[in-house]
C-alpha positions as CSV (number, residue, x, y, z in Angstrom):
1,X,-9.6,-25.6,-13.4
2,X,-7.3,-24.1,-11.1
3,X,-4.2,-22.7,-13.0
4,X,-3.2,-22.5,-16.7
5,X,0.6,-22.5,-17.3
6,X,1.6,-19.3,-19.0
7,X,3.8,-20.8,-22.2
8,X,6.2,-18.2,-20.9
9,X,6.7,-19.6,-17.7
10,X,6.9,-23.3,-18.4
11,X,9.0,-25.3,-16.6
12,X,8.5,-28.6,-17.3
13,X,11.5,-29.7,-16.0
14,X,10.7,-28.8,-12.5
15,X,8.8,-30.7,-10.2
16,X,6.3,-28.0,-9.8
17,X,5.6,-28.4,-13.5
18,X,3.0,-31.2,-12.5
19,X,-0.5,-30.3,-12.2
20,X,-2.3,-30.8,-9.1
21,X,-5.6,-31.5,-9.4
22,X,-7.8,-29.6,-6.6
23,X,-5.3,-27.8,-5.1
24,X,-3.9,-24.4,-6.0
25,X,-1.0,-24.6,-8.4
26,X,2.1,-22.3,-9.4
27,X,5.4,-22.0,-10.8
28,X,8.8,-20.8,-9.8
29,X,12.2,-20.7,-10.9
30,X,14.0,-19.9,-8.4
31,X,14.0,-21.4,-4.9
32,X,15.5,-18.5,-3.3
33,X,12.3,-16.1,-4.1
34,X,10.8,-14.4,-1.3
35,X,8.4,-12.2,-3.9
36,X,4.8,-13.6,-4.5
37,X,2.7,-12.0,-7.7
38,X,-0.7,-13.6,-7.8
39,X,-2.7,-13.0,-11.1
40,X,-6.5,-13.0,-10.5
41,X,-7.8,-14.1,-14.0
42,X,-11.1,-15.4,-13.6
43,X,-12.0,-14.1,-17.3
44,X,-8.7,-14.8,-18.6
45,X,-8.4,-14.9,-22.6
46,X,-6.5,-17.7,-24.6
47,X,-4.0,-15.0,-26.2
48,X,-3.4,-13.0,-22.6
49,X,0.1,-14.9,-22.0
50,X,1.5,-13.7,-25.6
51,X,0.3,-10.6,-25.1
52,X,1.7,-10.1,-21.7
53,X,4.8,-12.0,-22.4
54,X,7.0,-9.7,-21.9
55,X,5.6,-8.5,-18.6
56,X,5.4,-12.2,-17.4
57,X,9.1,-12.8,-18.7
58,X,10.4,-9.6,-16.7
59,X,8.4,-11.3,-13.4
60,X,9.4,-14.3,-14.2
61,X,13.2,-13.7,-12.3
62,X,12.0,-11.4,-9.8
63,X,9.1,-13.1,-8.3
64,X,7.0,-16.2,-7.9
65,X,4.2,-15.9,-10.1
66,X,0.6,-17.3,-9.5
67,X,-2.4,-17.3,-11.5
68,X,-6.3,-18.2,-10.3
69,X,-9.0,-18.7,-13.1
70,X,-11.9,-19.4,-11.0
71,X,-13.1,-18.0,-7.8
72,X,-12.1,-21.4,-5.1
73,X,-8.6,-21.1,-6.9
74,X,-8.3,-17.0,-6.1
75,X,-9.6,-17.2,-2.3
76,X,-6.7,-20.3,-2.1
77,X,-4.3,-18.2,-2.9
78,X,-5.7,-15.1,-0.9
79,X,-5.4,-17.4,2.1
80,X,-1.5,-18.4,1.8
81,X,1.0,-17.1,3.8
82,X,3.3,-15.1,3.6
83,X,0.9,-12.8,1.4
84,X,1.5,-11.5,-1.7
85,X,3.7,-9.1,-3.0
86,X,1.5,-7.7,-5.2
87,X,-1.6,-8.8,-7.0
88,X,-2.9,-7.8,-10.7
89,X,-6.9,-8.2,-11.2
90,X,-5.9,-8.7,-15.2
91,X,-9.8,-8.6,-16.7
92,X,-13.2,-7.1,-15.8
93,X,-14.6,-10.5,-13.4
94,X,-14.1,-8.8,-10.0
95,X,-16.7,-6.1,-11.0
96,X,-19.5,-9.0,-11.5
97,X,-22.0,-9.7,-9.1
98,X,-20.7,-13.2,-8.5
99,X,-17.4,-12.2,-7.5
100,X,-18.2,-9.6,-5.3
101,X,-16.5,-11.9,-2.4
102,X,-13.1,-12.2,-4.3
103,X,-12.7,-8.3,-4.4
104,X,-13.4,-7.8,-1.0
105,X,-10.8,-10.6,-0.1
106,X,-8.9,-8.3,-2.9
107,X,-9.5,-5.0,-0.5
108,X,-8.8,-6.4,2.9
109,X,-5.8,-7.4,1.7
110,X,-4.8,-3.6,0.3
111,X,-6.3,-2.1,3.6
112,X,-3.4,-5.0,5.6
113,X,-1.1,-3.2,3.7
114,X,-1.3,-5.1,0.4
115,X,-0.7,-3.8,-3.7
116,X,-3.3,-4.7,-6.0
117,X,-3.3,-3.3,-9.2
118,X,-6.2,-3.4,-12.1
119,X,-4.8,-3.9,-15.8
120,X,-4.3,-6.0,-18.5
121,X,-7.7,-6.9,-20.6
122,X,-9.8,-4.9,-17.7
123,X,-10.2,-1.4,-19.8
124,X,-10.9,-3.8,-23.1
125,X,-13.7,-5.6,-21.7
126,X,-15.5,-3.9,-18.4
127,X,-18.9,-2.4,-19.0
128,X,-18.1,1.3,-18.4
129,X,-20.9,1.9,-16.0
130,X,-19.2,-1.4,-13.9
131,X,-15.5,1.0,-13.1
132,X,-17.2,3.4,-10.9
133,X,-19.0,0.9,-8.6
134,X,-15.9,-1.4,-8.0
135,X,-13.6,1.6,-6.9
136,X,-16.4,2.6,-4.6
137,X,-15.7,-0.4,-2.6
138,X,-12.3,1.1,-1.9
139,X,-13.6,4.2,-0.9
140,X,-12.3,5.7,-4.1
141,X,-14.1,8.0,-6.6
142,X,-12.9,7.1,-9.8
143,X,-15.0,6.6,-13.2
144,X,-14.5,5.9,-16.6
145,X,-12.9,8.5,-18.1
146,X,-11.7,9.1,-21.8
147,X,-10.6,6.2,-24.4
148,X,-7.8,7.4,-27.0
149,X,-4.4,7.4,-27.7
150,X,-1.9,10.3,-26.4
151,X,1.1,11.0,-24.6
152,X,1.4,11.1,-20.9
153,X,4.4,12.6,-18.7
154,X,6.0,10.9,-15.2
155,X,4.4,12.8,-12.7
156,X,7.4,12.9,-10.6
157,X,6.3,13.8,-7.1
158,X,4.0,10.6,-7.2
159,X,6.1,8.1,-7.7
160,X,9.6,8.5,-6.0
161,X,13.2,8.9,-6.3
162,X,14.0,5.5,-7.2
163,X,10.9,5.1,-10.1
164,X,12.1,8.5,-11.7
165,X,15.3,7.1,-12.8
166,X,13.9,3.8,-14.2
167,X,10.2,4.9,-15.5
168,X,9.6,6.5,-19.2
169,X,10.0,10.0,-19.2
170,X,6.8,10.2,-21.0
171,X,5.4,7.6,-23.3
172,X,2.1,7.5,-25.5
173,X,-0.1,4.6,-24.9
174,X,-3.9,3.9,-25.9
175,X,-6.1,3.6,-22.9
176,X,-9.5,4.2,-20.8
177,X,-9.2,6.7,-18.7
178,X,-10.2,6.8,-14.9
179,X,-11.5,10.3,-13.7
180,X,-11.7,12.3,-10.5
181,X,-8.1,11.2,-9.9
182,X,-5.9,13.4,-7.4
183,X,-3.0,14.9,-8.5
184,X,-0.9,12.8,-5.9
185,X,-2.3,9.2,-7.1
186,X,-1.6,10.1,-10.8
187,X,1.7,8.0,-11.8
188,X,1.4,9.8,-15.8
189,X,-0.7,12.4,-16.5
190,X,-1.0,14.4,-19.7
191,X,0.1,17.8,-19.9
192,X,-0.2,21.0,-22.6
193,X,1.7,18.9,-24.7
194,X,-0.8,15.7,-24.9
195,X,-2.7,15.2,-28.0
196,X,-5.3,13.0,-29.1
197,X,-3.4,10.4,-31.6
198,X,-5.9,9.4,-34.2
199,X,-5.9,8.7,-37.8
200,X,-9.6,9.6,-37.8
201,X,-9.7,12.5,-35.3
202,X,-8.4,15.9,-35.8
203,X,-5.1,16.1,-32.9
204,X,-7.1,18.0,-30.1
205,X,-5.9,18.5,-26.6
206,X,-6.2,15.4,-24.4
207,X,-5.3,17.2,-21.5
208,X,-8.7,16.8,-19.2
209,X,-8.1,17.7,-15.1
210,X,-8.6,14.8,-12.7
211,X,-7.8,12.5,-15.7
212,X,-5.1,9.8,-16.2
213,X,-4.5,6.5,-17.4
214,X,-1.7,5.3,-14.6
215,X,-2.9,5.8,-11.3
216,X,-2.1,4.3,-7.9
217,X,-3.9,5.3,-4.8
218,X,-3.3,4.8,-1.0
219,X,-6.1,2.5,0.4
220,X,-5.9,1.5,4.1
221,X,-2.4,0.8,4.6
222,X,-1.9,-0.5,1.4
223,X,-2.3,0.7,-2.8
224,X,-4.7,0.4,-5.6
225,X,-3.1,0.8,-8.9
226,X,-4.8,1.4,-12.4
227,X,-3.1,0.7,-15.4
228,X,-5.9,1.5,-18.6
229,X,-3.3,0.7,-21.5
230,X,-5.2,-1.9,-24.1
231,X,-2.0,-2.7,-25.8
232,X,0.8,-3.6,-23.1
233,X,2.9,-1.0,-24.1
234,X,6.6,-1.4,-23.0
235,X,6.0,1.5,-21.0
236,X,3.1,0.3,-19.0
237,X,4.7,-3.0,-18.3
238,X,7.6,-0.9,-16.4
239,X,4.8,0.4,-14.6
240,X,3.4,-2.7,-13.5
241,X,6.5,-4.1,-12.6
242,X,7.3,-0.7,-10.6
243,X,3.8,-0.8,-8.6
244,X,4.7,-4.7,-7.9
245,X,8.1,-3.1,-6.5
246,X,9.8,-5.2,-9.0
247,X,11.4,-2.8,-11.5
């Protein structure tokens, strides 16, 4: 099982819409592409391409768009050139034992130069003692941070002239938090302003130093992004689409 067809990128109509059976497999619209987006989903869930519709809608024009559900598939496509423009690691699987090899492929790629970014059902289903030990590998020191809802701010300086005019402003979001984040790789952060958004807790500060839930840090000569939103926010799929240099 190399490839399932996101409903929202079917093209049956095209030739590529034809499955080929041991070989990797992907669709694009448009001929003219240079963009590559490859989707490393080796835990992937039956409702992530409704979910994530409108992220993969928004790709769907900009880039070719790729998506490996077992480890043979993901290497594949690792191995293809020209490389990608951007990969998302969209669940938990690269922080298993078993697929220690696919997130090293992952990091070599970053260190080339590469953009990998961590999102989608990854903060809904990784143990929370598993976060730590797979930024390690990248020479990072982020953990698990806090889980709740609240309100975070651009953070300006990080991301660039050209992301400041098309990014939220601020927007709230639930999400796990990663911690001992620099003030430079934090895309959002929260501010005096941040509170927790609960109907069960009382609206304390969520402002915490060295936390955020939108991160994206230099690794070799390329970036490791974290995107902890649980509910594909609007906003967070801007930011996805702005790490992938796609906004």
């Amino acid at each position: 099982r190399l490839f399932t067809i996101p409903r929202v990128l079917s093209t049956s109509s095209s030739p590529s819409g034809r499955l080929l059976r041991g070989h990797p497999y992907s669709i694009t619209t448009m001929t003219s592409k240079t963009a590559r987006v490859l989707a490393i989903s080796l835990h992937n869930q039956p409702w992530f391409d409704e979910m994530y519709a409108p992220l993969l809608t928004a790709l769907k024009p900009k880039a070719e768009f790729q998506q490996a559900e077992d480890s043979t598939s993901a290497m594949e496509f690792l191995s293809q050139r020209p490389e990608p423009s951007a990969i998302l690691i969209t669940d938990e699987a690269l922080t298993l034992r078993d697929n220690v090899s696919v997130w090293e492929a992952v990091l070599a790629y970053v260190r080339r130069g590469g953009t990998a970014i961590v999102m989608g059902l990854f903060p809904s289903f990784v143990q929370r003692d598993s976060v730590k030990p797979l930024f390690s590998r990248a020479g990072l020191d982020w953990g698990v941070g806090s889980y709740h809802r609240t309100t975070l701010v651009l953070n300006q300086s990080a991301v660039g002239v050209a992301n400041t005019q098309t990014l939220p402003q601020r927007y709230s979001q639930k999400a796990v938090f990663v911690n001992n984040v620099a003030a430079e790789e934090m895309w959002y952060r929260t501010d005096d302003d941040s509170k927790v958004q609960s109907r069960v807790f009382p609206p304390t500060s969520a402002k915490v130093a060295g936390e955020t839930a939108v991160a994206l840090a230099k690794v070799g000569q390329g970036k490791l992004g974290y995107v902890g939103d649980v509910n594909a926010e609007d906003g967070s799929n801007s930011v996805v689409l702005a790490m992938c240099g796609l906004l």
